[in-house]
C-alpha positions as CSV (number, residue, x, y, z in Angstrom):
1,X,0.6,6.5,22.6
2,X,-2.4,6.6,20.3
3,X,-3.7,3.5,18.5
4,X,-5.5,3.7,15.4
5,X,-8.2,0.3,14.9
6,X,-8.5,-0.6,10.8
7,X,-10.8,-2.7,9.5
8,X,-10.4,-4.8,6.3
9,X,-12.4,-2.7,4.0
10,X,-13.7,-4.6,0.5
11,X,-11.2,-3.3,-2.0
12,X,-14.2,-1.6,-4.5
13,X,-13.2,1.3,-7.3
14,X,-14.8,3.7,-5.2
15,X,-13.6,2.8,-1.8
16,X,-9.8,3.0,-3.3
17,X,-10.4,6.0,-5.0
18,X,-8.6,8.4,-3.0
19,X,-5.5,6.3,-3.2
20,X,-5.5,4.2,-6.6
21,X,-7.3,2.3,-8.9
22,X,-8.6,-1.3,-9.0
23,X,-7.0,-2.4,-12.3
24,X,-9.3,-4.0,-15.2
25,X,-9.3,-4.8,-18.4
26,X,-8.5,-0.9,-19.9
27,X,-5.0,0.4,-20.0
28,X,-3.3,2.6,-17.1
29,X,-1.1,4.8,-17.7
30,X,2.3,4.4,-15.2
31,X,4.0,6.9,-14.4
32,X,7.9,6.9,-14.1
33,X,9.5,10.4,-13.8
34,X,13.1,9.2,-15.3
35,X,15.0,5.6,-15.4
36,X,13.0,2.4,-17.1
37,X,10.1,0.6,-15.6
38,X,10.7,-2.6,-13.5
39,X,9.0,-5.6,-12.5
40,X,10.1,-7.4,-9.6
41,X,8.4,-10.3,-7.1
42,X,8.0,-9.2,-3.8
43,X,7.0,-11.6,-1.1
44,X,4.9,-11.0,1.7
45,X,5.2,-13.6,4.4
46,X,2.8,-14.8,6.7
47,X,2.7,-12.8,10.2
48,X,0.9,-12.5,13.5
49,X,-1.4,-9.6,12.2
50,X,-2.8,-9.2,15.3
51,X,-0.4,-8.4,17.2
52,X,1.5,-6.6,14.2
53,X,1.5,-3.1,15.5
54,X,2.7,-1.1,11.9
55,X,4.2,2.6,12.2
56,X,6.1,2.8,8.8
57,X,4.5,4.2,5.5
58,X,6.2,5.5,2.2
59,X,5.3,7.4,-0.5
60,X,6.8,7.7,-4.4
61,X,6.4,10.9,-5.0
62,X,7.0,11.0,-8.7
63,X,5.9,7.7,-9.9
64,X,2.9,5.5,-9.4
65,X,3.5,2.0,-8.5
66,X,1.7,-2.1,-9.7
67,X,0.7,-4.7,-7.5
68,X,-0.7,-8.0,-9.0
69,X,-0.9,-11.2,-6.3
70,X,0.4,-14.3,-8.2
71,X,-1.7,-17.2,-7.5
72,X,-5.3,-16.2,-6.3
73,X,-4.1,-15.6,-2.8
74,X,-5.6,-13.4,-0.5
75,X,-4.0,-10.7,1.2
76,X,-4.4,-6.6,3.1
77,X,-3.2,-3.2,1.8
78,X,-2.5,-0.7,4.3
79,X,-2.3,2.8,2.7
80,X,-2.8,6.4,3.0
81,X,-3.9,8.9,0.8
82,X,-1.8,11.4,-1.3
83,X,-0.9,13.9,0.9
84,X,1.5,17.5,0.2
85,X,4.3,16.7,2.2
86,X,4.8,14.3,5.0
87,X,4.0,16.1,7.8
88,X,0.0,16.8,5.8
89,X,-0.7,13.4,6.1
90,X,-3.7,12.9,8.2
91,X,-3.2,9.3,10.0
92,X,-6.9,9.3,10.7
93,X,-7.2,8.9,6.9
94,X,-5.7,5.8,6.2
95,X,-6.8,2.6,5.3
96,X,-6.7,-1.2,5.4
97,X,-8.4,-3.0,2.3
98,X,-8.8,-7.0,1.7
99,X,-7.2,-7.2,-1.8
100,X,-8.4,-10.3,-3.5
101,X,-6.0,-12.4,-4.8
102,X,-7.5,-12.3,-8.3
103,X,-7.0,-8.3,-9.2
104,X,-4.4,-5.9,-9.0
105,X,-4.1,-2.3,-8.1
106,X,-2.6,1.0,-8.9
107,X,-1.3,3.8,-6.7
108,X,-1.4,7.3,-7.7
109,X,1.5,8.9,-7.6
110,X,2.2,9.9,-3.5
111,X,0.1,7.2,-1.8
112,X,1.4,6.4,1.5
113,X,1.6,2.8,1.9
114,X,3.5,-0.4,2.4
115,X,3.8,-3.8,0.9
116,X,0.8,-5.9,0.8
117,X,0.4,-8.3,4.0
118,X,-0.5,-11.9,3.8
119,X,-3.2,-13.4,5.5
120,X,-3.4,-17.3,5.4
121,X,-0.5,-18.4,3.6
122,X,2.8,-16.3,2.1
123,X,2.0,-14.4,-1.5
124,X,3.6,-13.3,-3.8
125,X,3.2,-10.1,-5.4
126,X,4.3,-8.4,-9.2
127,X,5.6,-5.3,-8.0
128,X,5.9,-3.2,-11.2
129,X,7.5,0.6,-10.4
130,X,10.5,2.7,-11.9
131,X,14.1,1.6,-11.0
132,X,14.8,5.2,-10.0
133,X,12.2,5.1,-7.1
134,X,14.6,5.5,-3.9
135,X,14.9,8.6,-5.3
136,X,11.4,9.6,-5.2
137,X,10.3,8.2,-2.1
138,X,9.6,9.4,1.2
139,X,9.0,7.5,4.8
140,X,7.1,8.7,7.7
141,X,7.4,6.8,11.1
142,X,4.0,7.8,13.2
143,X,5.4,6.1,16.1
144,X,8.6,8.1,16.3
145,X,7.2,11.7,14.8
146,X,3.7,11.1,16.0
147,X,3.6,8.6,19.0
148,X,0.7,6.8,16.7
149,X,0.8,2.9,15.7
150,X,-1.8,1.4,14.6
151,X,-3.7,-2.4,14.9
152,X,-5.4,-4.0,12.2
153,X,-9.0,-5.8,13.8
154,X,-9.3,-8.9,11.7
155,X,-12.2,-9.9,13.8
């Protein structure tokens, strides 16, 4: 099995680039193919990250998606970038940022990712994405296609 090391990388506008934007004060367009736009809390729990061995990414393919953390916590985004179809994606590609608990980001539309991690305590997040997402998303597990996991160094 191949393991793929991340590092927390500071969460910058240029450094997220590839896969989204660091929010400010202008307006962002979201995009939602068809259905209405939704915001729901989604709570990431506090886990053993180091030991955490993650294999599981999705993608929207049609729709950007909103993360906002509720209450100045600190937590990680695991993502990939955009990539033609799942079997394009480039694992070596993909990234772990430390997204401060006091900005939000934006996904462009086919960003492989997860739900933001916690790191000290549980957050909360403002997930804001169309209601019709399931059927514009796609998963990809690297440990079952691929035989690749990977491990986040928090060290």
């Amino acid at each position: 099995m191949r393991v793929i090391t991340l590092k927390p990388q500071p969460l910058t506008a240029e450094g997220f680039a590839p896969f989204g934007k660091v929010l400010d004060v202008d307006r962002s367009e979201i995009v939602c193919t068809d259905g209405a736009l939704t915001a729901r809390i989604t709570h990431a729990p506090l886990r053993d990250l180091a030991a955490l061995q993650p294999h599981f990414l999705n993608r929207h393919t049609e729709e950007t998606q909103v993360f906002v953390p509720l209450g100045g916590k600190d937590g990680l985004f695991f993502v990939g970038p955009p990539s033609e179809t799942p079997d394009s994606f480039d694992p070596s590609k993909a990234a772990l940022f430390h997204f401060p608990g006091d900005c939000a980001i934006q996904m462009h539309v086919g960003t492989w990712h997860v739900a933001p991690f916690a790191v000290n305590e549980p957050i909360d997040y403002i997930n804001i994405q169309g209601d019709q997402v399931r059927n514009y998303t796609d998963g990809y597990d690297f440990k079952e296609r691929d035989d690749v996991v990977f491990q986040f160094d928090l060290g």
